[in-house]
N, CA, C and O atoms as CSV, one atom per row, in Angstrom:
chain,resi,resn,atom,element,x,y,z
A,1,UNK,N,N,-26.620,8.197,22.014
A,1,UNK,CA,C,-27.194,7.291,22.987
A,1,UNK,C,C,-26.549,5.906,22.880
A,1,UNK,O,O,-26.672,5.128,23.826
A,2,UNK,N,N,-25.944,5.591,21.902
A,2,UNK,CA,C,-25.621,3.895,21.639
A,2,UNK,C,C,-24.046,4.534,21.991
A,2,UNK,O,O,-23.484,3.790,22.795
A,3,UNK,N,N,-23.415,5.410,21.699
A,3,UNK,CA,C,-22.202,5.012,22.512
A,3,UNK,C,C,-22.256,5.130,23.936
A,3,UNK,O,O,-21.382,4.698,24.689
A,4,UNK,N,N,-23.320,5.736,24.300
A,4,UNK,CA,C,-23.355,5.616,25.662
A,4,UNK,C,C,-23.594,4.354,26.738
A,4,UNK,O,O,-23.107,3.994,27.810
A,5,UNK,N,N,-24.686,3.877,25.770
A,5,UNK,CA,C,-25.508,2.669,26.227
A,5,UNK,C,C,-23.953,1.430,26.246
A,5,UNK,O,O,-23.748,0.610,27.141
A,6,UNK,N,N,-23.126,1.631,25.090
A,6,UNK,CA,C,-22.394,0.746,25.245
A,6,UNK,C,C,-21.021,0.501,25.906
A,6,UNK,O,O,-20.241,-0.450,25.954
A,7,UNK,N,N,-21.065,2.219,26.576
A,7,UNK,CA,C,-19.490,2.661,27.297
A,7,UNK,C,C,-20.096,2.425,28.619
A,7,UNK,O,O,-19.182,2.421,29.443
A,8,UNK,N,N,-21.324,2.210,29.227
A,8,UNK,CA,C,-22.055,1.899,30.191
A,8,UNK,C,C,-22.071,0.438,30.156
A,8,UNK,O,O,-21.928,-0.059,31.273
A,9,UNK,N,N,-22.190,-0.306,29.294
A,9,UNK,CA,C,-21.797,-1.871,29.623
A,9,UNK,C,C,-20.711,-1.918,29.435
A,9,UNK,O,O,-20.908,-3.080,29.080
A,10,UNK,N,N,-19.213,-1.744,29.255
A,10,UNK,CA,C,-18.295,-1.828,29.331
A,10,UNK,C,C,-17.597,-2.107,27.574
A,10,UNK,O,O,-16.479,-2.561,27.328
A,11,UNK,N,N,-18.500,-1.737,26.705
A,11,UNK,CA,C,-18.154,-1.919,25.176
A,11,UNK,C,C,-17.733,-0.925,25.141
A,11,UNK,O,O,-17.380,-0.191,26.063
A,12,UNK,N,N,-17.707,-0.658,23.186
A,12,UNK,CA,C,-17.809,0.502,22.599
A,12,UNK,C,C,-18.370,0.224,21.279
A,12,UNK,O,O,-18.713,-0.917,20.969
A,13,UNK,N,N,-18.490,1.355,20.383
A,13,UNK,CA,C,-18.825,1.635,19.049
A,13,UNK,C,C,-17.921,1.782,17.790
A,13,UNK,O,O,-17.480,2.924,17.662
A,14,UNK,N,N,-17.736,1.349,17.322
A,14,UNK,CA,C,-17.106,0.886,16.430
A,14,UNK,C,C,-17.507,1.813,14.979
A,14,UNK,O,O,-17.958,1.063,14.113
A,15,UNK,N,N,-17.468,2.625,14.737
A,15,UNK,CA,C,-17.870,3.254,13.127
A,15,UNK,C,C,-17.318,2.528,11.854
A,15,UNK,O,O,-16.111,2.460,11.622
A,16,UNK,N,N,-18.329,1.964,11.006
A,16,UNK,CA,C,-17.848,1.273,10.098
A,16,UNK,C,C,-18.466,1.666,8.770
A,16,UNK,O,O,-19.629,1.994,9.003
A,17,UNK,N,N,-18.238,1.757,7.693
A,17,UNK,CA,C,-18.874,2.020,6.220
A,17,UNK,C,C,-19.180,0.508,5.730
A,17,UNK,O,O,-18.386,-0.399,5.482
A,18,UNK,N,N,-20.930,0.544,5.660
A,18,UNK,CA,C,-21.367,-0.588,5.369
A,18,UNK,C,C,-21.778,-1.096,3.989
A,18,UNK,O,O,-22.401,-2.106,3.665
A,19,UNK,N,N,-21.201,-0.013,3.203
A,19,UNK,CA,C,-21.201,0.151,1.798
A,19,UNK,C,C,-20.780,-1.191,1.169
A,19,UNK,O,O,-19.655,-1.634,1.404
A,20,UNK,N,N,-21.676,-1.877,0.348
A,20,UNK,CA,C,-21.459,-3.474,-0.297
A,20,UNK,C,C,-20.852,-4.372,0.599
A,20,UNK,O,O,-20.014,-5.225,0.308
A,21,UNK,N,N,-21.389,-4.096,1.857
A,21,UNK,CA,C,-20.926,-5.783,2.886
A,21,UNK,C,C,-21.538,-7.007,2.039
A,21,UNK,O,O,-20.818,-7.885,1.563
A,22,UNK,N,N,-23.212,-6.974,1.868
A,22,UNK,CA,C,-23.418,-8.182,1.020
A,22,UNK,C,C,-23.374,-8.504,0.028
A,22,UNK,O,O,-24.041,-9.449,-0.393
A,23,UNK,N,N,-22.412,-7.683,-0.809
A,23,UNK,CA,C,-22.282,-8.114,-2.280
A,23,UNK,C,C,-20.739,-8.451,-2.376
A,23,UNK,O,O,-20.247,-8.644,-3.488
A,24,UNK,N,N,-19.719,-8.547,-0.864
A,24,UNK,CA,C,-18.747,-9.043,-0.917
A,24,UNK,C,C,-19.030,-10.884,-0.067
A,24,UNK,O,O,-19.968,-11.354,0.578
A,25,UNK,N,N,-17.941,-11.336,-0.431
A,25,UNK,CA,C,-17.927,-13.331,0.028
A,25,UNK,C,C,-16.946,-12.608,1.248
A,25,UNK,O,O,-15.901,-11.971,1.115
A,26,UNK,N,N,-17.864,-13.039,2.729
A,26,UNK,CA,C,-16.925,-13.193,3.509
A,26,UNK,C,C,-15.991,-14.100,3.578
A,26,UNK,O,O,-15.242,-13.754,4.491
A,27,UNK,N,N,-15.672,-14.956,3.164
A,27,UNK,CA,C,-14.971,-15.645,2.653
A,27,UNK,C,C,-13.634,-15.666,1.949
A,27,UNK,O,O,-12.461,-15.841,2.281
A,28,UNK,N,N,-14.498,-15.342,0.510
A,28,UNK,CA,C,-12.723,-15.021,0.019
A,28,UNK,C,C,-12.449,-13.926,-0.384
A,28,UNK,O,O,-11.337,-13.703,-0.863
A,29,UNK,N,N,-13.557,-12.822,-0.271
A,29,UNK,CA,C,-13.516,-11.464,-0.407
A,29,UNK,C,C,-14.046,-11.328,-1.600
A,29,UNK,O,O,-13.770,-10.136,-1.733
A,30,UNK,N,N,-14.646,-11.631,-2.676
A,30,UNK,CA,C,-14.800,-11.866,-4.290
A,30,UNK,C,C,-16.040,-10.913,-4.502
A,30,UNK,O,O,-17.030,-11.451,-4.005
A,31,UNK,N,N,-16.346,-9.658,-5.077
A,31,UNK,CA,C,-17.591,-9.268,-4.857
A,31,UNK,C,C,-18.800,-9.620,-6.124
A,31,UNK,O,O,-18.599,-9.313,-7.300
A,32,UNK,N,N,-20.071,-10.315,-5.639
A,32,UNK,CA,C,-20.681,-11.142,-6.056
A,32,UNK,C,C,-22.395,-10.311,-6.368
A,32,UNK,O,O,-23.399,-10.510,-5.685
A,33,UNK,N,N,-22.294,-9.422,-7.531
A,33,UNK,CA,C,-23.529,-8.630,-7.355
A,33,UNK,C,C,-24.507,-9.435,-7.489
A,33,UNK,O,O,-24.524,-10.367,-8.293
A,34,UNK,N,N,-25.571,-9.089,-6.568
A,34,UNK,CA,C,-27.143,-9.599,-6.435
A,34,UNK,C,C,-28.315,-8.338,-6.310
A,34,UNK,O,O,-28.120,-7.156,-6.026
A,35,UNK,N,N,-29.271,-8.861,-6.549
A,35,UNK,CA,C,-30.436,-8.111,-6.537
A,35,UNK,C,C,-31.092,-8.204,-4.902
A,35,UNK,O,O,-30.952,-9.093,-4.062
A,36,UNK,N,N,-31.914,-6.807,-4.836
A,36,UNK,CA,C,-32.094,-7.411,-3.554
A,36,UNK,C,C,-33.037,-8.340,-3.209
A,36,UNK,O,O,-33.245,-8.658,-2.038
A,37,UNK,N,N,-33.712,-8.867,-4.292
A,37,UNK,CA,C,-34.227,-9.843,-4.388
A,37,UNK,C,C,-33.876,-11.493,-3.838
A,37,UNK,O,O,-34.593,-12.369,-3.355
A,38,UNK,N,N,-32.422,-11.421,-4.171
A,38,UNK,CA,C,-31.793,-12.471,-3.353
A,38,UNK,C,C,-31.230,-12.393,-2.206
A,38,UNK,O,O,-30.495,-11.489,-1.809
A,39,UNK,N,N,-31.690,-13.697,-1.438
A,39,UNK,CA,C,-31.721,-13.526,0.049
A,39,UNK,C,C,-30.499,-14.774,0.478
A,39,UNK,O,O,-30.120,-14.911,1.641
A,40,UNK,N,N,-30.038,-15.533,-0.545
A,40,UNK,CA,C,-28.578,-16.370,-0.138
A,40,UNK,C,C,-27.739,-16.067,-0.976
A,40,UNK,O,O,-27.883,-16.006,-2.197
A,41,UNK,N,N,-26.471,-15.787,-0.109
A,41,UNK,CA,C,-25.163,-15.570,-0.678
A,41,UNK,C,C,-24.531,-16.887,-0.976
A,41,UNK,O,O,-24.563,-17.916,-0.302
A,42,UNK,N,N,-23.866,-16.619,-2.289
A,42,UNK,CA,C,-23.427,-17.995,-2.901
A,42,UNK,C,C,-21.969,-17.398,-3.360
A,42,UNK,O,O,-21.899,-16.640,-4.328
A,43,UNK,N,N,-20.536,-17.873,-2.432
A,43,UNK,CA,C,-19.422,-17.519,-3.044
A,43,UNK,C,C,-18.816,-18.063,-4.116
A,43,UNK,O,O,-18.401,-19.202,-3.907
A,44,UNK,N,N,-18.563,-17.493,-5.541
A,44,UNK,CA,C,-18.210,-18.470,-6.610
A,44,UNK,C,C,-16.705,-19.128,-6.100
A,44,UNK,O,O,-16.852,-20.262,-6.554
A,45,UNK,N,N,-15.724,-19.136,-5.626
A,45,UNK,CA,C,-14.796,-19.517,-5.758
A,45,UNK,C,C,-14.496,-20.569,-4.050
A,45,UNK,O,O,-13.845,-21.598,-3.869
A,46,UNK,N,N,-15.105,-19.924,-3.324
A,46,UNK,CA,C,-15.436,-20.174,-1.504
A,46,UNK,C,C,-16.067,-21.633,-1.594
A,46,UNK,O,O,-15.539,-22.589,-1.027
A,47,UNK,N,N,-17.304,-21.743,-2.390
A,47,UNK,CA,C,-18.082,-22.701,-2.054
A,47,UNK,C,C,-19.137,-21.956,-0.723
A,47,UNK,O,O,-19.917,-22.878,-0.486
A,48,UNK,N,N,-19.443,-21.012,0.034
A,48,UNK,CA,C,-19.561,-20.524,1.033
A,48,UNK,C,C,-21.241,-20.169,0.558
A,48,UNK,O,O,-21.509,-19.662,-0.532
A,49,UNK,N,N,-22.057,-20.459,1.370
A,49,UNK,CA,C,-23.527,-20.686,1.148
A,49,UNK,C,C,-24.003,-20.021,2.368
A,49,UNK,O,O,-23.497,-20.418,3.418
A,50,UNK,N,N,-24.946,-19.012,2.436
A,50,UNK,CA,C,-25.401,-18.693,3.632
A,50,UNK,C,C,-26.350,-17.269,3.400
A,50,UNK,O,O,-26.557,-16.438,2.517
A,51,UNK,N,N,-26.711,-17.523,4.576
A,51,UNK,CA,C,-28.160,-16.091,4.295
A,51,UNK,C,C,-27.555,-14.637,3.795
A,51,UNK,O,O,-26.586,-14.258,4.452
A,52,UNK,N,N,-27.823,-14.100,3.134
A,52,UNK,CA,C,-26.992,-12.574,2.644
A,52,UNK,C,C,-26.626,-11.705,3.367
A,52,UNK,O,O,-25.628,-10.994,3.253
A,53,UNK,N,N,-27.913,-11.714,4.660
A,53,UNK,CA,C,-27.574,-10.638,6.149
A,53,UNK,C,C,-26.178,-11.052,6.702
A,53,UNK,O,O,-25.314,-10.329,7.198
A,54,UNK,N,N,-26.174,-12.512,6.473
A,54,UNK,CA,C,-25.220,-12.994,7.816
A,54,UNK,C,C,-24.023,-13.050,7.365
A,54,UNK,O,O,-23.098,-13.155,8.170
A,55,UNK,N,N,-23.724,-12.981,5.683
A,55,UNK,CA,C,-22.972,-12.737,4.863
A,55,UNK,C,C,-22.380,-10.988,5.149
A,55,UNK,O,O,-21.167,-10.791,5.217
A,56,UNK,N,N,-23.069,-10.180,5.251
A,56,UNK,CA,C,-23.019,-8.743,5.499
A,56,UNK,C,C,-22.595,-8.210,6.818
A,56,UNK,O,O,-21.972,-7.168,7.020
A,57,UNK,N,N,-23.137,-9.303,7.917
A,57,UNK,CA,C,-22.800,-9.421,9.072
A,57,UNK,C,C,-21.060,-9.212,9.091
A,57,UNK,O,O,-20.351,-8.230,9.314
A,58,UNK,N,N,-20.788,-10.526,8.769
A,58,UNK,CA,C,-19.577,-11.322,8.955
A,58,UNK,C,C,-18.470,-9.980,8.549
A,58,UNK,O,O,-17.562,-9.562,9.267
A,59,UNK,N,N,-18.877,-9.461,7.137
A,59,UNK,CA,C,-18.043,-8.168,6.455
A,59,UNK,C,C,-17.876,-7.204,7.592
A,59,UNK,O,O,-16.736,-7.010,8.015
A,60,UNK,N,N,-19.219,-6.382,8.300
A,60,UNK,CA,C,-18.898,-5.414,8.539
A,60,UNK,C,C,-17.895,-5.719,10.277
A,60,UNK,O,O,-17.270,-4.835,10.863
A,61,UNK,N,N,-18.023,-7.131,10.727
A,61,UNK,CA,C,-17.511,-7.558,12.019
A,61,UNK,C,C,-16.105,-6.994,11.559
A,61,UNK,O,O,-15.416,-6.121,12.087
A,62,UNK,N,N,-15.844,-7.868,10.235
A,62,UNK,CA,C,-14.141,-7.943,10.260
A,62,UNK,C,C,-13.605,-6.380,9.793
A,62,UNK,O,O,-12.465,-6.031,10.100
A,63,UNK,N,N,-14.536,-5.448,9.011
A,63,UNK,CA,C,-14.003,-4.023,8.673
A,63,UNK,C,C,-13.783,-3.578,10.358
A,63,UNK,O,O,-12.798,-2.930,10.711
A,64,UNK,N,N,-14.765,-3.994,11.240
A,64,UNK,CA,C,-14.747,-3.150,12.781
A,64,UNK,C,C,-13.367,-3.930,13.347
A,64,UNK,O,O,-12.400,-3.306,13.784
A,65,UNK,N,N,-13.415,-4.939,13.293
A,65,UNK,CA,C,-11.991,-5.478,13.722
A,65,UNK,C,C,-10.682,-4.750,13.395
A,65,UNK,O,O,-9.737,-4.402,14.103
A,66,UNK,N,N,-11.027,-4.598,11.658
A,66,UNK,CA,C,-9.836,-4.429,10.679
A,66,UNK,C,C,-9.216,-2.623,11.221
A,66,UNK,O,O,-8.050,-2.230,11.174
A,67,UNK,N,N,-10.306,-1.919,11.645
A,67,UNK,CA,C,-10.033,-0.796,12.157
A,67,UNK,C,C,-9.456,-0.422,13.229
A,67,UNK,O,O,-8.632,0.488,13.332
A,68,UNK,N,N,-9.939,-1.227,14.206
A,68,UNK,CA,C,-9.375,-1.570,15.696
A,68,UNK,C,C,-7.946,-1.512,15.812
A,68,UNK,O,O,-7.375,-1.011,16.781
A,69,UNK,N,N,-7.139,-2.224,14.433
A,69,UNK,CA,C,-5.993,-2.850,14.926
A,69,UNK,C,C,-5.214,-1.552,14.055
A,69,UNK,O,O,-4.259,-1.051,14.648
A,70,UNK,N,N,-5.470,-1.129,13.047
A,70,UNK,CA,C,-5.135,0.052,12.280
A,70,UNK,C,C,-4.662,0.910,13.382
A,70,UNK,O,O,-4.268,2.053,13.149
């Protein structure tokens, strides 16, 4: 249904392995284990501060990108 929904707006779907998006620094790539207890990502070497989702976000955008061009 979601590739449909999105070949019907003129997107597509992207398959990505979301395996440790937030325990990598979008940033500088550095992987930074946390509990899931913690809810901000803190890159040691980046300086890069930000909510852990949006941290996880950012990963799995650029793996869907990174595939695209593959």
């Amino acid at each position: 249904m979601l590739c449909y929904k999105a070949e019907e707006a003129g997107g597509r779907v992207v398959k990505v392995n979301p395996r440790e998006a937030s325990q990598q620094c979008s940033s500088c790539g550095t992987k930074v284990s946390k509990n899931l207890s913690v809810h901000i990502h803190r890159g040691p070497y980046s300086g890069l501060v930000l909510d852990r989702d949006v941290n996880a976000a950012r990963n799995i955008l650029a793996r869907a990108l990174a595939s695209e061009v593959a």
